[in-house]
N, C-alpha and C positions, 0 to 999 in steps of 0.2 A: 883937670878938665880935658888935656887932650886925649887924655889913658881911658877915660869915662867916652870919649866920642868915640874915638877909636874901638872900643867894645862895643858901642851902641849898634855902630856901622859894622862890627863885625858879624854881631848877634843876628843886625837884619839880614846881611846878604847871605848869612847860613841859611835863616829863614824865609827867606826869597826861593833859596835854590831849592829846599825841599817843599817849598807850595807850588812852586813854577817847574822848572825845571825838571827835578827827579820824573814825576809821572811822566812827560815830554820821552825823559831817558828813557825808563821801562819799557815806552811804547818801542823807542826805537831797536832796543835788546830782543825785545819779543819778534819785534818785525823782520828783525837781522837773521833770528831761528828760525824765522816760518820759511825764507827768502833760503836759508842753507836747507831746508826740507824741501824746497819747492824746487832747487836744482838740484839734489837730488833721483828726485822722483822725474825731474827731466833727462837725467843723466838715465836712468831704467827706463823712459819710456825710449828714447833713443838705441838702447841696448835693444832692446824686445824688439822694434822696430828691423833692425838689422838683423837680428836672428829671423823675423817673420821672412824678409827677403832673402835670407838664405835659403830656408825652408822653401820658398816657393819654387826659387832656381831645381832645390832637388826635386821637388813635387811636380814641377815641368820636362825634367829626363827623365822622370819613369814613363817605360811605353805604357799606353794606352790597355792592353792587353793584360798589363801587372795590377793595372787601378781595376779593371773590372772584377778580377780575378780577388783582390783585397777585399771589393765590396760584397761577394757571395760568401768570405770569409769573415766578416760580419757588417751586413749591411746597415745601411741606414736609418730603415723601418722595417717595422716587423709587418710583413706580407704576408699572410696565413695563407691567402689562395694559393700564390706562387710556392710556398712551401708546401702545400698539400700536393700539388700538382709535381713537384721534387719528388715526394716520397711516392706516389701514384707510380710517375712514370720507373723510379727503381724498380717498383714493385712490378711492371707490368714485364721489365724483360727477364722475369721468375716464371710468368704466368699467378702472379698472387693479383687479388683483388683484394682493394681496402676498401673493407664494409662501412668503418664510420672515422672518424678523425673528428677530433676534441681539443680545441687551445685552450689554455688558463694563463692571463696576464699577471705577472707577479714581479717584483721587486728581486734583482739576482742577490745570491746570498755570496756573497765573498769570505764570509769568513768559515766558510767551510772548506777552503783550500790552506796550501800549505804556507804563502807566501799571503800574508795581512796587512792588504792595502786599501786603501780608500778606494775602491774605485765604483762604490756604489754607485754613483754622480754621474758615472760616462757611459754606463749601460745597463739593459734589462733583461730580462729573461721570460721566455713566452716557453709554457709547458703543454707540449702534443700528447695525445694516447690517440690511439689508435689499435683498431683491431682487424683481426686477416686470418685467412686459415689457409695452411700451406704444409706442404711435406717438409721434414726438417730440414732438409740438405736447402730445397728452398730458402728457408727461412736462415739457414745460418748464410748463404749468399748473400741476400737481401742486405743481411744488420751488417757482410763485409761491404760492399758497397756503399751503406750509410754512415759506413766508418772511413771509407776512403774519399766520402765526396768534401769540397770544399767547405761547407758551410760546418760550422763549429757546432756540433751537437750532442750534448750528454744522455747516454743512456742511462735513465736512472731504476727502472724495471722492465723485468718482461714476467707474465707470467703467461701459464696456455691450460688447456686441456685437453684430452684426448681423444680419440672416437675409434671406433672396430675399423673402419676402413683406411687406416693409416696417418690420417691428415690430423694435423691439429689445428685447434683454432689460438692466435696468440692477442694476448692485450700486450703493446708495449707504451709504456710511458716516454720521452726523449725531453731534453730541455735544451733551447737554443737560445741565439743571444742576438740583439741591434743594437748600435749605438742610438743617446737618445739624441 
């Protein structure tokens, strides 16, 4: 009889602990992993944090004149006036006048470069044409100028025609970029 109690009492508190108990436990297992994820992810936001304030210290010694100078090197928004008004005034210490100028908003393609990165996400690309008629020497001025100015911008055609009186007329395509 005491062998028989003894088992009785064993059999229950086995089954006690896995009616009662056990789930109790799980809960506690589970909560202990969410609790190591959630310091964690406190320990990374802390990081980032610290890095954000670094960043800032260095983004407060650049003079003022560097930040300006970064932001025509790709600005914020894409400004079509301001940039037509860019290539105008190039244009104007040629003596060229720009008949028409044309934007097309598009998505920048990255993977037509060498190095294939994500960075579709952090910038776009705004496509110019424009057209002008100018003597050549003009016109190769002009496209050096638009190649030495600050703001990042791809030629991607030019093409012209010609006339008896020396001048040609040119269509040129350019593609330039803002962050979004």
């Amino acid at each position: 009889m005491k062998n028989s109690t003894a088992l009785i009492l064993l059999l229950l508190s086995v089954g006690l602990f896995y009616s009662f108990v056990l789930p109790y436990y799980d809960k506690v297992t589970a909560l202990r992993a969410q609790s190591s994820q959630y310091e964690e992810i406190l320990t990374n936001v802390s990081e980032l944090g610290q890095k954000r304030d670094d960043l800032e210290v260095k983004y407060s010694n650049i003079p003022q004149s560097e930040i300006s100078r970064l932001e025509k090197v790709l600005p914020g928004n894409v400004d079509t006036v301001s940039l037509a008004m860019n290539f105008d005034h190039i244009a104007s210490k040629y003596g060229i006048s720009i008949k028409s100028i044309r934007t097309v908003d598009q998505a920048a393609d990255v993977n037509s470069g060498i190095v294939q990165e994500d960075l579709s996400k952090t910038y776009k690309a705004v496509t110019v044409n424009f057209s002008f008629v100018a003597a050549y020497e003009d016109f190769r001025s002009f496209m050096n100028d638009i190649e030495k100015s600050l703001r990042i911008i791809d030629v991607k055609s030019v093409s012209f025609s010609s006339s008896d009186t020396g001048l040609y007329e040119f269509l040129v395509t350019v593609q330039t970029y803002w962050l979004k």
